[in-house]
N, C-alpha and C positions, 0 to 999 in steps of 0.2 A: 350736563353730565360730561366728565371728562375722558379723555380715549384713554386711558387706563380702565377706567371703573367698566367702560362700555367693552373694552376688551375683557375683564374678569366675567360677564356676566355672559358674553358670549359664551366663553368659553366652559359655563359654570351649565350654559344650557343643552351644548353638544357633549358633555361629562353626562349628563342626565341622559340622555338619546342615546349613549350606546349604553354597549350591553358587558359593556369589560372596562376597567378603569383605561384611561386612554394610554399610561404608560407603559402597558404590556402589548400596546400594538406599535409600535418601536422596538428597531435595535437598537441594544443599550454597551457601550467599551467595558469590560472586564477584566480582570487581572485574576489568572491560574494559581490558586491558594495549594492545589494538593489535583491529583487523579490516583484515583479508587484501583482495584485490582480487577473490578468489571471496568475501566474506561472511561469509567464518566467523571467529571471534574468538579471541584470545590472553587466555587468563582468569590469573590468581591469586587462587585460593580463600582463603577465611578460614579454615577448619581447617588448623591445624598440618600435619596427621597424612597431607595431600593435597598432591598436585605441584598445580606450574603446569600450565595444560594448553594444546596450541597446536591452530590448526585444527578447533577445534569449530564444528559446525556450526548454525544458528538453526532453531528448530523453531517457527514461530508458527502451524501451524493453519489456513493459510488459502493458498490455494491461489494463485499470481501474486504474490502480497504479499511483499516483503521491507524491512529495515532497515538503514540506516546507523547506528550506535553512536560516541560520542564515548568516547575516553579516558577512563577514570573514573565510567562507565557502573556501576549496580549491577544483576547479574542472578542469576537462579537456574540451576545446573545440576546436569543428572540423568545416569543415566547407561542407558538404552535394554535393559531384561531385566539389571539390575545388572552389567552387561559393562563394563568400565573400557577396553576399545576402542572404546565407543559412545557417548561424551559427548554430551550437546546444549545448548543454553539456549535459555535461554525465561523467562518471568513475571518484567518488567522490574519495579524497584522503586529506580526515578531521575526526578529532573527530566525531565519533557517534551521539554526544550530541548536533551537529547541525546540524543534518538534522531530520525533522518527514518523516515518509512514512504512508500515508494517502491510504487505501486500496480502492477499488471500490467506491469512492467517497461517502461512506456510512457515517453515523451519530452516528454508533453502534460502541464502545469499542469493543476491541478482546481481548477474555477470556484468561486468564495464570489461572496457576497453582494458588494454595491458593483461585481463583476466587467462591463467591457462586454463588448456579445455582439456578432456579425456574423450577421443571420439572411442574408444576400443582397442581393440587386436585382429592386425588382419594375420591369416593363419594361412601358409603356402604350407601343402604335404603332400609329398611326391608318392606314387608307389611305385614297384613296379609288376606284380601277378594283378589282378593277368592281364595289364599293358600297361603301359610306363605314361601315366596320368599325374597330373599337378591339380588339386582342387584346393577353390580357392574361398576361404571361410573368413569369414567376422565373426568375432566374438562383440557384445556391448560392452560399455563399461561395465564390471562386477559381476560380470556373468563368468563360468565356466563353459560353460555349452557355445558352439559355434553353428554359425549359420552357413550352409553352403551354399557360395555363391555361385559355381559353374565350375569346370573341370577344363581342362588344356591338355594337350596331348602334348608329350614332351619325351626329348630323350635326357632317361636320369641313370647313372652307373648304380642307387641304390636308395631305398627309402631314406626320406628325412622330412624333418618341419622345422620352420621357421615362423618364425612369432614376430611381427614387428610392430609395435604399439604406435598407435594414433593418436598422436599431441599436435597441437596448436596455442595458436595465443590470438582472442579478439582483438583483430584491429580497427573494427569501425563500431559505429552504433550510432544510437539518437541521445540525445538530451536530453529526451523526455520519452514518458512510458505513453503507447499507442494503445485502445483497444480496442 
C-alpha cells in the first residue's frame, strides 16, 4: 500500500466519524461580492470545492459595533459547530480603507484630536434689588435654560448679562477606542 492511498483512506475514515463534512470545520479566505442593507455579506470563497455564499452574517465580538465592507473586501469565514447553515465572517485581512466601523448604531461622529468642542454658555447677571449680586449660570450646549451655579456679592452701577460661550479644540486622545 502506498502513503497516498494509506493517506486517502485515513482520511476517508475520520470523514465517516464526524458528524459534519470536515470542510465546514475550517476557516475558509473569502472575497466580499456585495453586503445586504441588513449587514450581512455575499462571499465567494477561494476553495474550489465551496459555493458562493449569500447572507452571511458579521460576527465581530463586540456588542453595538458593526461594519460596512467595500466590494472586494478580504475576509475569513467559519461555519458556527461545523453546520454549513451557519456561516459567519469575521478576522478581516484588507486595507483599512474598506471597511467603516459604525459604533452603537449611533448618528454622532466621534471626536479626534484637532475636533472643536461646544462646552456651553457661561452666563454672568448682575442685579442690583435688593443687593448688588452676580449669579453665575451655565447654560449646555442647545439648551436655553441656565443652570445656576452660585452667586457673588459684587458692587455693580446697574443690571446686565453677559453670555460668553465655551469653545475648545481636542488636543489629545488614544488611537484606539477603550471600553
Amino acid at each position: 500500500m502506498t502513503a497516498t492511498r494509506e493517506k486517502e483512506i485515513l482520511r476517508r475514515i475520520v470523514a465517516q466519524a464526524l458528524p459534519v463534512p470536515l470542510q465546514y470545520l475550517a476557516a475558509h479566505d473569502a472575497t466580499v461580492v456585495a453586503q445586504g442593507t441588513d449587514g450581512t455579506l455575499d462571499l465567494r470563497l477561494d476553495a474550489a470545492d465551496m459555493p458562493g455564499l449569500s447572507g452571511v452574517p458579521i460576527w465581530l465580538g463586540l456588542p453595538g459595533v458593526r461594519v460596512e465592507v467595500a466590494k472586494g473586501a478580504r475576509v475569513k469565514v467559519g461555519f458556527s459547530e461545523g453546520d454549513p447553515a451557519k456561516p459567519f465572517a469575521g478576522l478581516w485581512e484588507t486595507d483599512a480603507a474598506m471597511i467603516r466601523i459604525v459604533l452603537g448604531g449611533g448618528t454622532k461622529a466621534v471626536a479626534r484630536v484637532d475636533d472643536s468642542t461646544d462646552s456651553g454658555t457661561l452666563v454672568l447677571r448682575t442685579v442690583t434689588e435688593p443687593a448688588s449680586l452676580c449669579t453665575v449660570e451655565w447654560k449646555p450646549p442647545g439648551s436655553t435654560v441656565a443652570i445656576v451655579l452660585g452667586t457673588l456679592g459684587v458692587q455693580v452701577s446697574g443690571p446686565s448679562v453677559v453670555e460668553i460661550p465655551i469653545r475648545g479644540i481636542i488636543t489629545s486622545g488614544l488611537a484606539s477606542l477603550l471600553g
